[in-house]
Structure formats: structure tokens, C-alpha cells
N, C-alpha and C positions, 0 to 999 in steps of 0.2 A: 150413476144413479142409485145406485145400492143401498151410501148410507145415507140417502135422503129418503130410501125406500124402509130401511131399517128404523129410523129415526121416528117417522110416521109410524110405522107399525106400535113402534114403544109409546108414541102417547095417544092413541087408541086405544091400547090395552089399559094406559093408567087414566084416561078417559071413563073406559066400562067399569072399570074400578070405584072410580069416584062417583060412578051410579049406581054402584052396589051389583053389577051385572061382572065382577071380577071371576068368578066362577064359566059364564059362558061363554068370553070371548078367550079365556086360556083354552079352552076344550076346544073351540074354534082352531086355535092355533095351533095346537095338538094334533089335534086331525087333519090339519094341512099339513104340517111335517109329515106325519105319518105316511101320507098319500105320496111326496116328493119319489121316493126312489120308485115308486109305477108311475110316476108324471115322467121322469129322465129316462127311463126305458122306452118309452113311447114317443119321447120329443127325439131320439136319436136319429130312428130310418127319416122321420120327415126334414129335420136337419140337413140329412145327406143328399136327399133330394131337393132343396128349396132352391131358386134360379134368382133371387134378389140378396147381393152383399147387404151387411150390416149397414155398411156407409148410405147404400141406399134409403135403407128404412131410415138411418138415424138421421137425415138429413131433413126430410119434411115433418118432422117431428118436432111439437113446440116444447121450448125445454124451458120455457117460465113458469117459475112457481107459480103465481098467480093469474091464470091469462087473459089477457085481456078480454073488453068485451066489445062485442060486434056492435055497429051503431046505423043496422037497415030498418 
């Protein structure tokens, strides 16, 4: 999911851009890097603790771009 994770990120940014808001969503993004290494300090003990594998999560998880829509 990464460089589908990454790909979106980049045309959001060249989105804000194209709205003249290219100034806030870098600072945005800036200060989420920045924040990563006390987010991965933090996400470790709960890591070591968590009682559901990946596969668990990854399984109910819908992985369509697009998702469908409900029709109740």
C-alpha cells in the first residue's frame, strides 16, 4: 500500500499547489516528518504488545481503490 500511499500524497500536494495553498500543505508535511521519529518511539511498546497478526487486520480490510457503495 505505500506507493499507492505515496502517489496520493504527491498529487495532494501538487493539488494545494495548483490552489495556490503550496506553501501550507509542505509545512503540513513537514511537520508530519518531523513528528515520525516520537510517532515510532511510541508505536514500538504498543507493537510488542498488540494480540492481532497483520494478516488478521489485513484481511477485513477493503483494498479497492474505489469502494463500492452500499445500496440499503
Amino acid at each position: 500500500m505505500l506507493p499507492l500511499h505515496l502517489a496520493m500524497n504527491v498529487l495532494t500536494v501538487l493539488a494545494f499547489i495548483l490552489r495556490g495553498q503550496g506553501r501550507v500543505i509542505l509545512r503540513a508535511k513537514w511537520d508530519a516528518a518531523k513528528g515520525l521519529p516520537s510517532m515510532w518511539h511510541k508505536r514500538r511498546p504498543i507493537q510488542s504488545s498488540r494480540v492481532a497478526t497483520v494478516g488478521q487486520i489485513w484481511r477485513p480490510l477493503d483494498k479497492q481503490f474505489f469502494p463500492r457503495r452500499r445500496m440499503d
